[in-house]
PQR file with spaces between the fields and no chain letter, atoms N, CA, C, O and H, PARSE charges and radii, in Angstrom:
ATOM       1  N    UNK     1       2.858  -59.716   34.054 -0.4000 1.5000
ATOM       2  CA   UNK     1       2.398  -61.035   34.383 -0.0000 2.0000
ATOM       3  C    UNK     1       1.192  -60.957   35.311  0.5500 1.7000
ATOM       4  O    UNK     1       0.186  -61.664   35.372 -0.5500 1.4000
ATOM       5  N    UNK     2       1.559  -59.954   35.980 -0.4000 1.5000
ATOM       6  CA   UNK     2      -0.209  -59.930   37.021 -0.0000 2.0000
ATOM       7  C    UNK     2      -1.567  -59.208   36.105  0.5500 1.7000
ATOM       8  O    UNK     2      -2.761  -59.333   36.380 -0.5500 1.4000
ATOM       9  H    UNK     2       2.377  -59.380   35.932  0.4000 1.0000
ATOM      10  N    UNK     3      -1.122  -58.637   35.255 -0.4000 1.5000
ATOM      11  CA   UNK     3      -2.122  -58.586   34.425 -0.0000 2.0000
ATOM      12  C    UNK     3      -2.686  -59.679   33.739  0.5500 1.7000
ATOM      13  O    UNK     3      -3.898  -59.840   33.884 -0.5500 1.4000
ATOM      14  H    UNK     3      -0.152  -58.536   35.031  0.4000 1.0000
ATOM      15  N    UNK     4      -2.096  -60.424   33.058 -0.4000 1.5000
ATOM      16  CA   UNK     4      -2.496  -61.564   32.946 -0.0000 2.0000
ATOM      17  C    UNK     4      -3.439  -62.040   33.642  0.5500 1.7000
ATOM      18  O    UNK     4      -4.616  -62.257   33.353 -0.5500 1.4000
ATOM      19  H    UNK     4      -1.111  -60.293   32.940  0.4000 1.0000
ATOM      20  N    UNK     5      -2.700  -62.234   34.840 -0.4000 1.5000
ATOM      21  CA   UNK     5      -3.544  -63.232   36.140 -0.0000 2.0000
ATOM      22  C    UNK     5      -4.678  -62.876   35.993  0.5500 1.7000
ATOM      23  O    UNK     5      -5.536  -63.723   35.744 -0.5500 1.4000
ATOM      24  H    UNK     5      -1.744  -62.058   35.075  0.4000 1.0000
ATOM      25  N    UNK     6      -5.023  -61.458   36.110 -0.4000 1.5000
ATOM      26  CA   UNK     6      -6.277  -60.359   35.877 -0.0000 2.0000
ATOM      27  C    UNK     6      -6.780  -60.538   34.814  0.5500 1.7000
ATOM      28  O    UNK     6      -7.742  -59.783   34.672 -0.5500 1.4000
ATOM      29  H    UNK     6      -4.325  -60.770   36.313  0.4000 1.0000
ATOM      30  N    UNK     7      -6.603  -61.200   33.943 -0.4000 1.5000
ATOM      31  CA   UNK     7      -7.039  -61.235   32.843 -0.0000 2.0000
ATOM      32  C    UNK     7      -7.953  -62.497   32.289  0.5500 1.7000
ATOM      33  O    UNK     7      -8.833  -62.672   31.447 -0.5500 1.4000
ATOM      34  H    UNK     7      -5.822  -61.813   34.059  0.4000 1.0000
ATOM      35  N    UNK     8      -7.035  -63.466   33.506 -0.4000 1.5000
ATOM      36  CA   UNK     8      -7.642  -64.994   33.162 -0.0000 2.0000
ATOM      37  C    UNK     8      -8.765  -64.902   34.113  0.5500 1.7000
ATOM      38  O    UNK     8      -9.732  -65.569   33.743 -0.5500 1.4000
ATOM      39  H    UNK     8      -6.320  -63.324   34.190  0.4000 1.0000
ATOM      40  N    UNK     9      -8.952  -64.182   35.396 -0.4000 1.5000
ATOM      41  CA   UNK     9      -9.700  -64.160   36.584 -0.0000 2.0000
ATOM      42  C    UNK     9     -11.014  -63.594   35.954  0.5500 1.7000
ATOM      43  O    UNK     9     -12.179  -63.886   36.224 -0.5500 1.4000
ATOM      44  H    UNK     9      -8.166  -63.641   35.696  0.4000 1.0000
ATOM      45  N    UNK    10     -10.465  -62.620   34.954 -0.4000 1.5000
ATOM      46  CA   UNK    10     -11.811  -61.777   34.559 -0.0000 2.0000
ATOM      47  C    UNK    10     -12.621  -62.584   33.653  0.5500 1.7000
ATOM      48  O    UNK    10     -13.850  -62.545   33.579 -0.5500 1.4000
ATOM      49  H    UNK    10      -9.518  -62.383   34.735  0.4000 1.0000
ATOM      50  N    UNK    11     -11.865  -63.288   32.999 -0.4000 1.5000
ATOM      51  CA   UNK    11     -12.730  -64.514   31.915 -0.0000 2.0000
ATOM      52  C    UNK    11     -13.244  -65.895   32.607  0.5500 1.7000
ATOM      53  O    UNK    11     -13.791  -66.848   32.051 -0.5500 1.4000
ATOM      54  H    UNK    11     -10.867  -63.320   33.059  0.4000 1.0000
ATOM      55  N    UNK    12     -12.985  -65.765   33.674 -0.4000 1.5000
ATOM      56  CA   UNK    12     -13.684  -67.060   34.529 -0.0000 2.0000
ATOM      57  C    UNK    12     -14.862  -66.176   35.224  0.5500 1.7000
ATOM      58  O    UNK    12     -15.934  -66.665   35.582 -0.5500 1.4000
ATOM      59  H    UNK    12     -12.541  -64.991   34.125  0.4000 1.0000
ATOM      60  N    UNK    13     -14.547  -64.949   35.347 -0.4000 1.5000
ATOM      61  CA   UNK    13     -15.762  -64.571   36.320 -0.0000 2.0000
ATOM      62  C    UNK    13     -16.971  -64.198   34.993  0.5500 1.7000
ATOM      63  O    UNK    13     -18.175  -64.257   35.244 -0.5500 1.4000
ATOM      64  H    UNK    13     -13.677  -64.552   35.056  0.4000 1.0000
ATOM      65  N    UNK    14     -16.514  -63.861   33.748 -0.4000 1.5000
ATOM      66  CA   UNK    14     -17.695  -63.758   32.497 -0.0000 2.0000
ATOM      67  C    UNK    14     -18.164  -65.235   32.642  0.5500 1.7000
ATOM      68  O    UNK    14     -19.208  -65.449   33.257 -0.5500 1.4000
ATOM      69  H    UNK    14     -15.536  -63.812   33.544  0.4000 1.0000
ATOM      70  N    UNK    15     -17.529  -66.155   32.169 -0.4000 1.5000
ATOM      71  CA   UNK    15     -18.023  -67.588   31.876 -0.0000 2.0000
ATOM      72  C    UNK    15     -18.888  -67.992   33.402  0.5500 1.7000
ATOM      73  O    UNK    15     -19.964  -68.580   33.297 -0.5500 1.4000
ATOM      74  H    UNK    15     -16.680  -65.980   31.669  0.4000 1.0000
ATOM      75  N    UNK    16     -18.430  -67.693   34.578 -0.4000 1.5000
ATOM      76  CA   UNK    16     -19.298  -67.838   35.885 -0.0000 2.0000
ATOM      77  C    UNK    16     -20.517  -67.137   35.669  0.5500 1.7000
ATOM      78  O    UNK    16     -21.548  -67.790   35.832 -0.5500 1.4000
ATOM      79  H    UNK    16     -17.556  -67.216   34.664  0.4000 1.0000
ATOM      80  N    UNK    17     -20.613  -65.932   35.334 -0.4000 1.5000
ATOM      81  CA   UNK    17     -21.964  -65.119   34.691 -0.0000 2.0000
ATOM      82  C    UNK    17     -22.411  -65.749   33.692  0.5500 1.7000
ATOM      83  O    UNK    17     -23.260  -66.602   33.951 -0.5500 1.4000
ATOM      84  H    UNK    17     -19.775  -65.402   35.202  0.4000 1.0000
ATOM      85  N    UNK    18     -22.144  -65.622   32.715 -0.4000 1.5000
ATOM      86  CA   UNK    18     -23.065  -66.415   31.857 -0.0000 2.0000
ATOM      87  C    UNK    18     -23.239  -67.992   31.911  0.5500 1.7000
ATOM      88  O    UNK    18     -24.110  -68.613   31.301 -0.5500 1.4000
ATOM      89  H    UNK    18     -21.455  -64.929   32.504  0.4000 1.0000
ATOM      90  N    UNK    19     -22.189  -68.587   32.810 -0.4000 1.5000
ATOM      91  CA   UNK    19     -23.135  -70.075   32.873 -0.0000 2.0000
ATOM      92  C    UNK    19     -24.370  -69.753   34.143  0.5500 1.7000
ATOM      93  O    UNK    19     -25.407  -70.416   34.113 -0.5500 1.4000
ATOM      94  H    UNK    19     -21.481  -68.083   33.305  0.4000 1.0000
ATOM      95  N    UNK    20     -24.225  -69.023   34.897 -0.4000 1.5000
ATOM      96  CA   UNK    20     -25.393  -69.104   36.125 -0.0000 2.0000
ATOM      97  C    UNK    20     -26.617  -68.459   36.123  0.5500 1.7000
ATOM      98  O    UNK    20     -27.269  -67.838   36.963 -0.5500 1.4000
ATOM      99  H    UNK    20     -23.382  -68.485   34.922  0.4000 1.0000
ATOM     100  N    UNK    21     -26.816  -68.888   34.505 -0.4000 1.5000
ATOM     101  CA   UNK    21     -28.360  -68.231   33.834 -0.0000 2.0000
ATOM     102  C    UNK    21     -28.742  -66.851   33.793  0.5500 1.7000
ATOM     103  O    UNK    21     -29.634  -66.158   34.282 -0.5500 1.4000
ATOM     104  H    UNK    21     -26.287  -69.392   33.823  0.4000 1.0000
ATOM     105  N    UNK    22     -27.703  -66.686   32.999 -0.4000 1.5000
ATOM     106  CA   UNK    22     -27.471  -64.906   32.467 -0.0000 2.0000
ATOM     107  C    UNK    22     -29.062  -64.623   31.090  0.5500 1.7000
ATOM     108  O    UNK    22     -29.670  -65.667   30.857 -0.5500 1.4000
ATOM     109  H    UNK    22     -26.978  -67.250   32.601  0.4000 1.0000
ATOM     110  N    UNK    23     -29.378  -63.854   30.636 -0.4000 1.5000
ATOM     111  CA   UNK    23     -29.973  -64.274   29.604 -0.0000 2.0000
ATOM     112  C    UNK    23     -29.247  -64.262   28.304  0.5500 1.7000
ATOM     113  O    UNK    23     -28.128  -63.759   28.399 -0.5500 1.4000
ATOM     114  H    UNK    23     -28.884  -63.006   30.826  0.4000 1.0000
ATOM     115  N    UNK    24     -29.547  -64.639   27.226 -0.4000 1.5000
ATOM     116  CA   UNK    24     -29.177  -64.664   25.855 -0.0000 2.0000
ATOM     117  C    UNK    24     -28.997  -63.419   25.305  0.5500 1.7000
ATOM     118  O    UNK    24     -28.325  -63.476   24.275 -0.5500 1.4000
ATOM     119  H    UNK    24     -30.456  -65.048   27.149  0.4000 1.0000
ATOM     120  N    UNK    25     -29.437  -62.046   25.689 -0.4000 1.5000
ATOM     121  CA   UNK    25     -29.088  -60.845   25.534 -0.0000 2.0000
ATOM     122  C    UNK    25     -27.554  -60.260   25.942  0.5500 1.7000
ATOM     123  O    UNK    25     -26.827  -59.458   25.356 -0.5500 1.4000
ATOM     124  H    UNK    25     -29.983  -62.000   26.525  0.4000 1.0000
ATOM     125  N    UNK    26     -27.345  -61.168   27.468 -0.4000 1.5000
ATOM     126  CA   UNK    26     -25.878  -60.436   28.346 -0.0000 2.0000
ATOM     127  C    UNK    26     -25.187  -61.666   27.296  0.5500 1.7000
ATOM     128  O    UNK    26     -24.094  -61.916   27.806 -0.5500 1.4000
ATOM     129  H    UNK    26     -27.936  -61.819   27.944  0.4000 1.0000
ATOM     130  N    UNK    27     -25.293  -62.181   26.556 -0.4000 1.5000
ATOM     131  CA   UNK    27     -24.074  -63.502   26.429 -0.0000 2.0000
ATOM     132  C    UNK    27     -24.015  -62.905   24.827  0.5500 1.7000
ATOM     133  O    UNK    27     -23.071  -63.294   24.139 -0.5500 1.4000
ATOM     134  H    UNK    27     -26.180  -61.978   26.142  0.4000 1.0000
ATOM     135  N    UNK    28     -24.887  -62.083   24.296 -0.4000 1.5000
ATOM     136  CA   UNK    28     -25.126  -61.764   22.816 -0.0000 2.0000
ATOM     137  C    UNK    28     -23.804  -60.618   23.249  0.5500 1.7000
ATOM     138  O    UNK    28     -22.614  -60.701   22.946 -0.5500 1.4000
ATOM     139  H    UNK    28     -25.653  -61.766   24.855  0.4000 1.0000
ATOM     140  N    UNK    29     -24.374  -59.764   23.899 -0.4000 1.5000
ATOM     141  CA   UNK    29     -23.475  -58.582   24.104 -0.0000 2.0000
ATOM     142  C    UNK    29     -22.247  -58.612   24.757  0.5500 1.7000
ATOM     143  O    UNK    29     -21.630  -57.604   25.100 -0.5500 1.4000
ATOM     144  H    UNK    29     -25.341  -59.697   24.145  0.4000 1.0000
ATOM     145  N    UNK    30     -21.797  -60.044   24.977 -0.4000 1.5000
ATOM     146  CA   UNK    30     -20.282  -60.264   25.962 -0.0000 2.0000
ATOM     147  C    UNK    30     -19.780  -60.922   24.569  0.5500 1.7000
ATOM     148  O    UNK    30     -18.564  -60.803   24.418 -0.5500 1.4000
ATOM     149  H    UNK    30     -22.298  -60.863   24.698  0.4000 1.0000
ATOM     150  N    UNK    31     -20.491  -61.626   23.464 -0.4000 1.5000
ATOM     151  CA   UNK    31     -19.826  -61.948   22.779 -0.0000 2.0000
ATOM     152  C    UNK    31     -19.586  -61.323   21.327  0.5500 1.7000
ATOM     153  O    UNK    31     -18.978  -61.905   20.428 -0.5500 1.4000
ATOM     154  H    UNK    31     -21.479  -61.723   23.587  0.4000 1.0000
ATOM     155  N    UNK    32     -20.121  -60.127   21.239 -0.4000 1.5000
ATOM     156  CA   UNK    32     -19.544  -59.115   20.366 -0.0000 2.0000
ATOM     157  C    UNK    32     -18.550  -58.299   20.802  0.5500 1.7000
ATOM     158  O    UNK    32     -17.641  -58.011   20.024 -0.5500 1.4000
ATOM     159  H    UNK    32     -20.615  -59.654   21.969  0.4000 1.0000
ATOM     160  N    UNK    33     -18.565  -57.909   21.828 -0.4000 1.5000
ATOM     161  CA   UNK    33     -17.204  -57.169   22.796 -0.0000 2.0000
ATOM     162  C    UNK    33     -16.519  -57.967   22.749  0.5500 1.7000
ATOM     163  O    UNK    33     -15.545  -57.334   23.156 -0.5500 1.4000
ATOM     164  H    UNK    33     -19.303  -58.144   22.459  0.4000 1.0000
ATOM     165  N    UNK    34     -16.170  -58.876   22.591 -0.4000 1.5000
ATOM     166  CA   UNK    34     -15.095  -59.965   22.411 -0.0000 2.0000
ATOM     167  C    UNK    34     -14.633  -59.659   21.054  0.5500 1.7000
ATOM     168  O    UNK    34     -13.522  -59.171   20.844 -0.5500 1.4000
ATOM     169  H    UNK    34     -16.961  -59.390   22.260  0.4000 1.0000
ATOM     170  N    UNK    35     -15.641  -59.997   19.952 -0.4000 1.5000
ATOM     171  CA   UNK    35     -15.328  -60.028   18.533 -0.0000 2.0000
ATOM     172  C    UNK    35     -14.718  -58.430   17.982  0.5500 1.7000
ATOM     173  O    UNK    35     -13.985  -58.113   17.045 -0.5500 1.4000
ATOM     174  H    UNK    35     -16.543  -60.394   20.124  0.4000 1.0000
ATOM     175  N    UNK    36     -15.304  -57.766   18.888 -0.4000 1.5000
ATOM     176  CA   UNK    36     -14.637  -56.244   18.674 -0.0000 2.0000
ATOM     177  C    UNK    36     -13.154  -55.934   18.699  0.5500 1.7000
ATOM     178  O    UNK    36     -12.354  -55.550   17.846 -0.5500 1.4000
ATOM     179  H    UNK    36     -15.899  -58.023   19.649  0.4000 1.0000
ATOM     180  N    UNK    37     -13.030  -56.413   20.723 -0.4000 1.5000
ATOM     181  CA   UNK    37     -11.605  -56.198   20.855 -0.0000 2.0000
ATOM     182  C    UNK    37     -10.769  -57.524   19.647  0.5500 1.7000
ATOM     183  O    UNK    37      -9.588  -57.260   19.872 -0.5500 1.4000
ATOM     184  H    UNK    37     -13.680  -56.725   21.416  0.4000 1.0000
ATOM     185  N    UNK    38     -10.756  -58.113   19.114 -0.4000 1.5000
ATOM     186  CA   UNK    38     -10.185  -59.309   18.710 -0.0000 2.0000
ATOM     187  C    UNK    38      -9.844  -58.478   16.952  0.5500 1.7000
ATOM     188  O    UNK    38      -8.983  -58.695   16.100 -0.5500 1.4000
ATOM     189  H    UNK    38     -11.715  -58.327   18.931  0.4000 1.0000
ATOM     190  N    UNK    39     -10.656  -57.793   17.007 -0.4000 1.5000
ATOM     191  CA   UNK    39     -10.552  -57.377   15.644 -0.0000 2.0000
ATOM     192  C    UNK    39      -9.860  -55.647   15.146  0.5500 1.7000
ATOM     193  O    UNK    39      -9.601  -55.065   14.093 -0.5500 1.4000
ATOM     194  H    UNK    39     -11.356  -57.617   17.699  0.4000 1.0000
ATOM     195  N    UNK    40      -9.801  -55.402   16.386 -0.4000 1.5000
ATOM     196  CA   UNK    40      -8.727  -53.880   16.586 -0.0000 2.0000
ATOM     197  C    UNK    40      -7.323  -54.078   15.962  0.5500 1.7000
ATOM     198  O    UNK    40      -6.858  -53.426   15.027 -0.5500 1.4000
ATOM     199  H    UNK    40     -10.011  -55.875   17.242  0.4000 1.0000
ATOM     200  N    UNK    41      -6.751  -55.048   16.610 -0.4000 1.5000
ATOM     201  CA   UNK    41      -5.239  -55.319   15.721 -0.0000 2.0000
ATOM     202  C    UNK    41      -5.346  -56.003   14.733  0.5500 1.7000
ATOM     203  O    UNK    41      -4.172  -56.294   14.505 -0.5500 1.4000
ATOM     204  H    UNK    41      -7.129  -55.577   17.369  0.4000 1.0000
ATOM     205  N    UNK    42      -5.954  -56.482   13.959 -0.4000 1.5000
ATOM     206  CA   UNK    42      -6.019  -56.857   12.597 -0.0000 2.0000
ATOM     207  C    UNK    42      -6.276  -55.588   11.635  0.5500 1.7000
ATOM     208  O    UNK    42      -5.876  -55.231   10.526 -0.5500 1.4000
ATOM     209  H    UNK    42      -6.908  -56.246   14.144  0.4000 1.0000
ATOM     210  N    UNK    43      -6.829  -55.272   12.261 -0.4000 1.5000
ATOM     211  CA   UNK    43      -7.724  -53.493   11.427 -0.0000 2.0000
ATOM     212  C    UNK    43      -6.092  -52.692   11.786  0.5500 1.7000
ATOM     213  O    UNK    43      -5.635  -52.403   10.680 -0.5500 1.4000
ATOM     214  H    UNK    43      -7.154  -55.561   13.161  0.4000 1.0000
ATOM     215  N    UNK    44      -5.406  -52.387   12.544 -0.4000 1.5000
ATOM     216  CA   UNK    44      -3.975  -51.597   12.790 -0.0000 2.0000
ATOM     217  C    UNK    44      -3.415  -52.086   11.993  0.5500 1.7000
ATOM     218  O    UNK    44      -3.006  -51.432   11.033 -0.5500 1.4000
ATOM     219  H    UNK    44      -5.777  -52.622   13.443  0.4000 1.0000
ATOM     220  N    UNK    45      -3.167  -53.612   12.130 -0.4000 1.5000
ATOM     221  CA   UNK    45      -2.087  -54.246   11.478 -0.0000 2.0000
ATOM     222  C    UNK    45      -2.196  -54.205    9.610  0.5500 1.7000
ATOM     223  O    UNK    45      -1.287  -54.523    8.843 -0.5500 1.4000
ATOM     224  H    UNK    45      -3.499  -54.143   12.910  0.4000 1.0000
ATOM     225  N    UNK    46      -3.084  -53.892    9.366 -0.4000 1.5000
ATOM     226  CA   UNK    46      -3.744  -53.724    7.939 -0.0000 2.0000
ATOM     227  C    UNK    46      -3.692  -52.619    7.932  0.5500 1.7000
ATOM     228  O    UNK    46      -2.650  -52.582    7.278 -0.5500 1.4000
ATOM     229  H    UNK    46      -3.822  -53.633    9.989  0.4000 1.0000
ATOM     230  N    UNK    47      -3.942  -51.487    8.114 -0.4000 1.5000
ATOM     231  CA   UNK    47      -3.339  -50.267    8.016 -0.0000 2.0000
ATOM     232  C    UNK    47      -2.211  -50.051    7.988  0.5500 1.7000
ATOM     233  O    UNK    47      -1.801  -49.491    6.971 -0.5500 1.4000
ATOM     234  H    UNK    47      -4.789  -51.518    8.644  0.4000 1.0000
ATOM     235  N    UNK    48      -1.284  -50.370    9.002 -0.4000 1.5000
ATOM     236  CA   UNK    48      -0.030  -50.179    8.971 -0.0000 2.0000
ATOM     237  C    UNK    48       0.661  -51.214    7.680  0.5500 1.7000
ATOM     238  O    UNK    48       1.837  -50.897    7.500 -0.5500 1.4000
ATOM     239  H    UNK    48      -1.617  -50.825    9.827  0.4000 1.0000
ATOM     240  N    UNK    49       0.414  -51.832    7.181 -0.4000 1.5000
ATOM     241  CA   UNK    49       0.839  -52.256    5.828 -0.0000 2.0000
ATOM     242  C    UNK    49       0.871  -51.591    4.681  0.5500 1.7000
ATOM     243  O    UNK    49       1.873  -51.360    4.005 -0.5500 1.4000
ATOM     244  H    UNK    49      -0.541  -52.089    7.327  0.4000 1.0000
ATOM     245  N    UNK    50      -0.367  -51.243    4.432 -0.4000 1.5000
ATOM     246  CA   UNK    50      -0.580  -50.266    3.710 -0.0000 2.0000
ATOM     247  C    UNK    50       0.205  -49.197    3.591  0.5500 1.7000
ATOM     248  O    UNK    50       0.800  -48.944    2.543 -0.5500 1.4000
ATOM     249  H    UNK    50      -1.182  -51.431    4.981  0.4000 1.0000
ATOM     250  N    UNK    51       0.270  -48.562    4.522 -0.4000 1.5000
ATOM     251  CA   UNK    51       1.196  -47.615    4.654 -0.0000 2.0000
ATOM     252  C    UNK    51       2.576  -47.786    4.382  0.5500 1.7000
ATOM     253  O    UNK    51       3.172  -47.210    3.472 -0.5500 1.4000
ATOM     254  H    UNK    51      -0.212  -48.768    5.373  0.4000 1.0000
ATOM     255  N    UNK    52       3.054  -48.551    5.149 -0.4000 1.5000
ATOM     256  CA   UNK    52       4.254  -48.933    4.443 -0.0000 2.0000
ATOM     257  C    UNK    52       4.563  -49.624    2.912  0.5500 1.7000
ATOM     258  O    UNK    52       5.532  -49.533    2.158 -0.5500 1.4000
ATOM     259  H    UNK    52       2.570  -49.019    5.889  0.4000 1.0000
ATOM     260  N    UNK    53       3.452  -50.253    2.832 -0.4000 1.5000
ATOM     261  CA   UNK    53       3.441  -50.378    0.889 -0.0000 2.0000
ATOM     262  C    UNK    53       3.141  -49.381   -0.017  0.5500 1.7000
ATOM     263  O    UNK    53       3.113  -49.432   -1.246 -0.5500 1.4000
ATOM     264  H    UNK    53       2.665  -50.327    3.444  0.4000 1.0000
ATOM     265  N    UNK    54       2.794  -47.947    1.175 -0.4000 1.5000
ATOM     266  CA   UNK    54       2.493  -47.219   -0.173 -0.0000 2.0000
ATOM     267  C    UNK    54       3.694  -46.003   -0.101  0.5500 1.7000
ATOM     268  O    UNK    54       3.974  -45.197   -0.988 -0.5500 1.4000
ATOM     269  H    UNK    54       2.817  -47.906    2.174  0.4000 1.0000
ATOM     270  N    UNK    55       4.344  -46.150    1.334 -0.4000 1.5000
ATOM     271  CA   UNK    55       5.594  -45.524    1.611 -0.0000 2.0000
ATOM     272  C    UNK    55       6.783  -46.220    0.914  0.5500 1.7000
ATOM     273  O    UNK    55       7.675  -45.437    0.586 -0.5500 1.4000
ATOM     274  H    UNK    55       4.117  -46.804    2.055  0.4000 1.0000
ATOM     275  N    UNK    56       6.957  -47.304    0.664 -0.4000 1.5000
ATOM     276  CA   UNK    56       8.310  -47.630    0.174 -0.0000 2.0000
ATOM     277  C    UNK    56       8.073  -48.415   -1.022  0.5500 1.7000
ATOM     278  O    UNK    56       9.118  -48.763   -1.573 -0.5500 1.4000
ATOM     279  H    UNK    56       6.233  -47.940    0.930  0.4000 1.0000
ATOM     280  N    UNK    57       7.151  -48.740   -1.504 -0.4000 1.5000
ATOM     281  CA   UNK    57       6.968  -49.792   -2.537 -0.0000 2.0000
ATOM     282  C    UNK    57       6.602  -49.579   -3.682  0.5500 1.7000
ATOM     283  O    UNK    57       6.993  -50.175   -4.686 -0.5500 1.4000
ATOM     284  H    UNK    57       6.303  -48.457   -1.056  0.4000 1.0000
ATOM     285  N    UNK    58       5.897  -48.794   -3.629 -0.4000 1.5000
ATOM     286  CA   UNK    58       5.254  -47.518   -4.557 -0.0000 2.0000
ATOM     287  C    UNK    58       5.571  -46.276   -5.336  0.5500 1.7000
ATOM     288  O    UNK    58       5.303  -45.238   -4.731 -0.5500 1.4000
ATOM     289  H    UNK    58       5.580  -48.309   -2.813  0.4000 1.0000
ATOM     290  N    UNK    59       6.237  -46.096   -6.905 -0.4000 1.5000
ATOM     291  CA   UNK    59       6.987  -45.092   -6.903 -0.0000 2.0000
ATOM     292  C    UNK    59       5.926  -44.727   -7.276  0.5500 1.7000
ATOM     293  O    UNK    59       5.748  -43.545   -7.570 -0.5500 1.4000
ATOM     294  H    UNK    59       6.456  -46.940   -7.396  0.4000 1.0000
């Protein structure tokens, strides 16, 4: 749970940076690191399907 806390603190202090006239470069590159981490467990979770469809489903 305190990670969390840490977690919400750290996304108010990005949004404090980029609203207090960051340029369009730091807000390009805060918002692909976003789209990155967001897209790690979809990419696992799709693998790990696979796998198991080709482990049990598959003669």
């Amino acid at each position: 749970m305190i990670n969390q806390l840490t977690y919400i603190i750290q996304c108010a202090m990005c949004r404090a940076v980029l609203e207090s006239g960051a340029d369009q470069k730091t807000a390009e590159s805060l918002n692909d690191g976003i789209v990155y981490l967001m897209i790690i467990p979809y990419v696992l979770g799709f693998i790990t399907v696979v796998f198991l469809y080709l482990r049990f489903f598959k003669k």
